[in-house]
N, C-alpha and C positions, 0 to 999 in steps of 0.2 A: 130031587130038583135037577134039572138036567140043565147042562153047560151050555151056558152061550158062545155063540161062535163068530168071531170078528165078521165083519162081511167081508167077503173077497170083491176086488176089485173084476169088471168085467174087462174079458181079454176082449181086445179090438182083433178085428178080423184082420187078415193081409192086406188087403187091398186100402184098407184104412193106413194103416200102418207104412206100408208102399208111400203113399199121399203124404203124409204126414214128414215121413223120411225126407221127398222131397219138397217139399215145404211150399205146399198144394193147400191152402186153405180156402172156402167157399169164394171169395172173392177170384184167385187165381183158378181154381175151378171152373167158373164161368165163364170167365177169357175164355182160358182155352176152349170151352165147349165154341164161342163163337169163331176163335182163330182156327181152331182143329175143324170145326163143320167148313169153313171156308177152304182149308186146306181138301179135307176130304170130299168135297162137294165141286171143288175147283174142275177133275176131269171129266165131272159130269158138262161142267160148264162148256169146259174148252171144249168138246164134242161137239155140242149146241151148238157155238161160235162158229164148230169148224163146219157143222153140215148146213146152217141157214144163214149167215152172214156169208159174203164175198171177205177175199184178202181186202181190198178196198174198204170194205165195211167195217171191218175189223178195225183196219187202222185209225180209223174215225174213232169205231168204241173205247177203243184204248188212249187216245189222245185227248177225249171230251174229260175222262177221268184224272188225264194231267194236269189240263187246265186247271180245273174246279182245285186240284190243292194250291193253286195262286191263292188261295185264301188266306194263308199266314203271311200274304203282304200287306191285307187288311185287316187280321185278329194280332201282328204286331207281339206276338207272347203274353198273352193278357190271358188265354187257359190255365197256362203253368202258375204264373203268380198268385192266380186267384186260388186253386187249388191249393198251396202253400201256407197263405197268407189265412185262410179258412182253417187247417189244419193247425195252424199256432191256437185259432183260437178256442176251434173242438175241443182241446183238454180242458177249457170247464166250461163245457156247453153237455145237453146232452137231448134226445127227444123221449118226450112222454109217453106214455101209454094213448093217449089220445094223436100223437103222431106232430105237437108242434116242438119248437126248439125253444128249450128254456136252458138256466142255468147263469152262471155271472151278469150281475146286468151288464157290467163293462164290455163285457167278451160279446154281448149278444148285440149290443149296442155297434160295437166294430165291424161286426157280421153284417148288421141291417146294412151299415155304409157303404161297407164292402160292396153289398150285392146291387143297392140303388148306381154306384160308380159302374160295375162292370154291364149292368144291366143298361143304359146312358152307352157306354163305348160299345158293346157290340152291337145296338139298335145300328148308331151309325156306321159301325163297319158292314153291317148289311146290307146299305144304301149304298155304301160304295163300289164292295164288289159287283153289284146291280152294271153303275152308270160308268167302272173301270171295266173290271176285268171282266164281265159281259160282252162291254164295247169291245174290248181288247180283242177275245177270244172269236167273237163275229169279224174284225179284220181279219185274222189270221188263217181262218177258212177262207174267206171271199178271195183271198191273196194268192192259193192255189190255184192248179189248172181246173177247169169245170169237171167238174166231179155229176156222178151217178146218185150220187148218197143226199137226199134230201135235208142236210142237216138242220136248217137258219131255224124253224119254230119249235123242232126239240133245245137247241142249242139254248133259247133263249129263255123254255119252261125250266133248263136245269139251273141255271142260271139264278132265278128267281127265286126258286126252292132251294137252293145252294144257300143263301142270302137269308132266305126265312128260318133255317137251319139255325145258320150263324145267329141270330138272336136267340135262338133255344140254349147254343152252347156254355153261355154264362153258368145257367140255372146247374146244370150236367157237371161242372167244375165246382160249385158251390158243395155238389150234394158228396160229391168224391172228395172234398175237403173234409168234410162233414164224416167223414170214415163210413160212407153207404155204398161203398165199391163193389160190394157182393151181389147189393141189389142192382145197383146202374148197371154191371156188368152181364148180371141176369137178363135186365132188357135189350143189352147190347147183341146178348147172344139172339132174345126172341129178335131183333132187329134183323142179325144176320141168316138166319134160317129164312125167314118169311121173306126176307128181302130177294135170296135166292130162290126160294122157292117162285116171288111175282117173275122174278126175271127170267125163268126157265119156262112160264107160260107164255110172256110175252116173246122171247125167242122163237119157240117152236112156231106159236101163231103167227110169225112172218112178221111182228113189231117192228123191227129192225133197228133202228137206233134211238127210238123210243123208250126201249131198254134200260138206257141210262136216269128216264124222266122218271118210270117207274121204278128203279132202285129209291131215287132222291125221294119220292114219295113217299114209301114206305119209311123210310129214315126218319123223314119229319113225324109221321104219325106214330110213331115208338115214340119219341122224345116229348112230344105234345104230350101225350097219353102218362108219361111219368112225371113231367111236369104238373097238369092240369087234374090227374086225377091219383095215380099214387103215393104221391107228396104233397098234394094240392094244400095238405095245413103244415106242413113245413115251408113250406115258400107264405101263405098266409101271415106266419108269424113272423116276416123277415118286411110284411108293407107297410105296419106302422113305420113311421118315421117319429122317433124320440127323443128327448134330449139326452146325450152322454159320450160317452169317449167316440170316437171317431177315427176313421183309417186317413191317413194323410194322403194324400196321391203324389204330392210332392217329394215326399221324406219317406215311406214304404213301399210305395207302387213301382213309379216312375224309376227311380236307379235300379231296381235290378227289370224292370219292363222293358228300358231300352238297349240291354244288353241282350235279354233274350229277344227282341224285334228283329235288330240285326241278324244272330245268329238261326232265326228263324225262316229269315227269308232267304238268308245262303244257305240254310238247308235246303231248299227246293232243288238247286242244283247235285248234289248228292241223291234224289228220291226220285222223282218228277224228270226233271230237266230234259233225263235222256229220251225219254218218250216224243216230244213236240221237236226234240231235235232231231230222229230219224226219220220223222215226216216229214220236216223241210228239204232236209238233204237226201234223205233216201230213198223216201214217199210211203205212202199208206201202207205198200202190204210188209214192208221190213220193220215200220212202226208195228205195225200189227202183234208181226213174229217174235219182237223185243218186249210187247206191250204184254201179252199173253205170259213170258217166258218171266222178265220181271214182276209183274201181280203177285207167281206164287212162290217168287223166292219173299218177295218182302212179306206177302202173307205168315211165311215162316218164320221171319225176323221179326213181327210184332209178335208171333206166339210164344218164343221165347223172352221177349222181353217184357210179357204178361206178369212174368215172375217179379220183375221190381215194379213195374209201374204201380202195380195192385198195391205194392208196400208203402206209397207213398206217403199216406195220411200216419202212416204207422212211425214212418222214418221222422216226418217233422212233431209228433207226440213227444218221438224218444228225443232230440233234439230241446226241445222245449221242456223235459222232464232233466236233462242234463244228463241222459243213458246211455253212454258213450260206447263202453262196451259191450251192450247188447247190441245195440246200434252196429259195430263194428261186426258182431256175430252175423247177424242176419242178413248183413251186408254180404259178407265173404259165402257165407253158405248160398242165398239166392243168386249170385256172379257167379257160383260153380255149376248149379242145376241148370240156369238159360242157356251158360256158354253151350252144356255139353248136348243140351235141346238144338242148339242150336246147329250145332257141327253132324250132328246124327242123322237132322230132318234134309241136309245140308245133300249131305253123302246121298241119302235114299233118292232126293230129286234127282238129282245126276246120273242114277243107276237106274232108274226110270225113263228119263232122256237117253241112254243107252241103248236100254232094253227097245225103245220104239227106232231105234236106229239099225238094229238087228233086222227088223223086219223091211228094211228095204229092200228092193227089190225082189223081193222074195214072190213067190205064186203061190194063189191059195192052194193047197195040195186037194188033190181028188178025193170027194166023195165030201168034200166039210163046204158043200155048197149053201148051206144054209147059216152061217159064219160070214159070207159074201160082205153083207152090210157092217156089220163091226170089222171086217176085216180094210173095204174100203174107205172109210171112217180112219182108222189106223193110217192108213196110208195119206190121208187127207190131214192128220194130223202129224205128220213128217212136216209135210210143207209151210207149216203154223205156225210151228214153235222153232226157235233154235236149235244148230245142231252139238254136239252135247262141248264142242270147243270155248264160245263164247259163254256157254250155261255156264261151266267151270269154272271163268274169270270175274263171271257176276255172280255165283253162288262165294267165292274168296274174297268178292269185296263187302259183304254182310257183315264179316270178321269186324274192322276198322271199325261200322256202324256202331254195334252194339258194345263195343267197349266203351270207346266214347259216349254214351247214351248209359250204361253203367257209373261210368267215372261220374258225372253229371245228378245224376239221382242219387247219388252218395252227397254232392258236397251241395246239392242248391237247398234240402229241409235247412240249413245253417244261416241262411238268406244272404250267402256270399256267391257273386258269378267272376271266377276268376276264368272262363274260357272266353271272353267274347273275343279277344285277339289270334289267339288259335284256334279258335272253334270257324271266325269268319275265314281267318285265309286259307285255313283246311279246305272249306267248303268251297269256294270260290278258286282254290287251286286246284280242286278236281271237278269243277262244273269248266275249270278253261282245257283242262286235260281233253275230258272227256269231249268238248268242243272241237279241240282240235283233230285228234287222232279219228273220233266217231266219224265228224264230216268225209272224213276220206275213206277210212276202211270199214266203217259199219256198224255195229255190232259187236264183234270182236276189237275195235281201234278202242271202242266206249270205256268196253269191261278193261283193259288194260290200261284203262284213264282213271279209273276207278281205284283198282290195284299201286301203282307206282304212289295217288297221292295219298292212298290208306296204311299203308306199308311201313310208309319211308316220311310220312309226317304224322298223320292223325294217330295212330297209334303209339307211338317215343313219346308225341308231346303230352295227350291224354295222360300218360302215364306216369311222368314228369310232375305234370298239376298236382294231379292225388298223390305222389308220393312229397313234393311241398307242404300241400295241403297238410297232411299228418304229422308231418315234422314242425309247422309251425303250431299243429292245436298240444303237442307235445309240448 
């Protein structure tokens, strides 16, 4: 009779293991696959930019982009909550084999209301950014000097589809409540590949700033597409409307909704802001060169901060299970992995902006005549981007961002918002900063508008809250 032999456990490979270490699971995975294509794909982009747009044009590109995030003066924080407020109730919900959402009726009953309420307020906030910040965004062009750039029927397609967007956004918050982060982010990535990849045809073929109509396009048709057809019985089982427990909008929604509204739309000034403000004061092609230069730092500050947002639905389970100390664990480890994502990808842009500052003035040396084109490409993107002084003051003010945005995603799974008072005059102290010193010196006036109120407020205070925060749940 021969002996049986335990079974051995199968060794995970490195690269698994690596993943794991850092605390990379398919949800965060997929981020990054979308923030890292955008990252990695970004100086294919900027090339495009730089040899078929005008500086002029550019600055437009980059500006049309500012505008469109005025959005969160119409969506108000109604993403976050809903995301939250879904996630309390995922812990006894779950979906079937068949792909609907069963499980508690109370829980699911909450959920229906849930989604009928947010589904009711972003119709309307898509009306509005329509007949606001549309209107808005068409003064603000026509206000300039006569320009070359045909903007007003792109302006007003994005505009539109910005808007149709916004009524998708509910559904996308419900399902990332619903702990399908893996997947949403999956499409997020096909979003962002395709989306680059429409915008690099429409570039090369002299599109021009149609570019921006065709990104928005694409966006909606990803979002529709998981909507209407890869959940399409997950949202199904959310249209009866039933009798039973119910979400209050009064007593759940509403207090912690208007604190994040606030703090929402004084974020603009921290993200956004600076872009529409160096077209006014310093015009299109120095918008441009800001416009270009900030895209890929904050693209790197969303990729690092892939690591917590993905844990969200996770943080408010453990929250709602009373799992404090895990909760605390995975907190600490994922604010280690982002920061140091963060500061690395930080460092490499900057050595990059460097390295393209080396080559000025420089001659193609003899005989690498066939280099001509990527060589004057190179030198055409000197005049683009920033040079590597201001890059250094806007890549150091990413710092402030993501702490506070860390601090934040620790305490709101608790459904307590004790920032809205430092979080607003943070925000609105460095959107007057950067007003100030920007209008006169540029660029570099901005990034040191950034720095002073990141530094020497947002950061003490932030860190202040959370250490409160912990000593009062003690």
């Amino acid at each position: 009779m021969t002996e049986q032999r335990e079974p051995q456990l199968q060794r995970r490979s490195w690269p698994r293991r690596l993943l794991n270490r850092m605390e990379v699971n398919r949800a965060v995975f997929y981020a990054l696959l979308g923030r890292g294509w955008q990252f990695a794909s970004g100086p294919v982009t900027m090339l495009l930019i730089v040899a078929f747009f005008s500086s002029e044009l550019q600055g437009y590109y980059y500006t049309f982009g500012a505008l469109i995030a005025l959005q969160t003066f119409v969506e108000m924080g109604m993403q976050v909550v809903t995301l939250y407020l879904a996630s309390h109730e995922w812990s006894k919900l779950h979906i079937d084999e068949q792909g609907y959402l069963t499980g508690d009726p109370d829980a699911l009953s909450r959920i229906r209301s849930l989604a009928a309420l947010v589904l009711k307020w972003y119709t309307i906030a898509g009306l509005l950014f329509v007949g606001g910040i549309g209107l808005a965004g068409y003064y603000f062009f026509s206000s300039q000097p006569v320009s070359n750039v045909n903007w007003q029927l792109p302006w007003l397609c994005v505009a539109g589809l910005t808007a149709l967007t916004l009524m998708a956004t509910p559904c996308l918050s419900l399902l990332d409540g619903c702990d399908q982060v893996a997947v949403t982010n999956r499409y997020r990535a096909f979003q962002s590949i395709t989306g680059t990849l429409v915008a690099w045809v429409v570039i090369s073929s002299g599109g021009g700033i149609w570019t921006c109509v065709a990104i928005c396009a694409v966006r909606l048709f990803w979002e529709l597409w998981l909507i209407g057809v890869r959940y399409r019985r997950f949202f199904a089982s959310l249209l009866p409307k039933r009798p039973g427990a119910l979400v209050s909008w009064s007593e759940e929604v509403w207090p912690l909704q208007w604190k994040l509204a606030v703090q929402a739309m004084a974020t603009y000034f921290t993200s956004a802001f600076v872009i529409p403000l160096m077209f006014e004061y310093q015009g299109p092609a120095v918008a441009g060169r800001l416009g270009l230069t900030w895209t890929a730092l904050m693209t790197l500050q969303l990729a690092a901060w892939s690591w917590l947002m993905t844990r969200a639905p996770l943080f408010g389970s453990l929250v709602a299970q009373n799992n404090i100390p895990e909760l605390n664990r995975v907190f600490r480890r994922l604010t280690q992995v982002s920061t140091i994502v963060l500061l690395t990808g930080g460092t490499l842009f900057c050595l990059i902006v460097w390295g393209l500052q080396l080559f000025q003035g420089i001659a193609l040396p003899a005989g690498w005549e066939l280099l001509e084109p990527v060589w004057y490409l190179i030198h055409k993107l000197q005049e683009r981007i920033l040079p590597l002084y201001p890059t250094i003051l806007l890549t150091l003010a990413l710092v402030p961002i993501h702490i506070s945005q860390c601090v934040m995603a620790y305490i709101r799974p608790f459904k307590q918002e004790p920032f809205l008072l430092l979080n607003t005059c943070s925000q609105l102290i460095t959107g007057l900063l950067v007003w100030y010193f920007g209008k006169t010196y540029g660029p570099v006036g901005a990034g040191w508008g950034f720095l002073i109120a990141g530094y020497f407020l947002t950061i003490p205070g932030f860190l202040l809250v959370l250490q409160r925060f912990i000593a009062r749940r003690k």
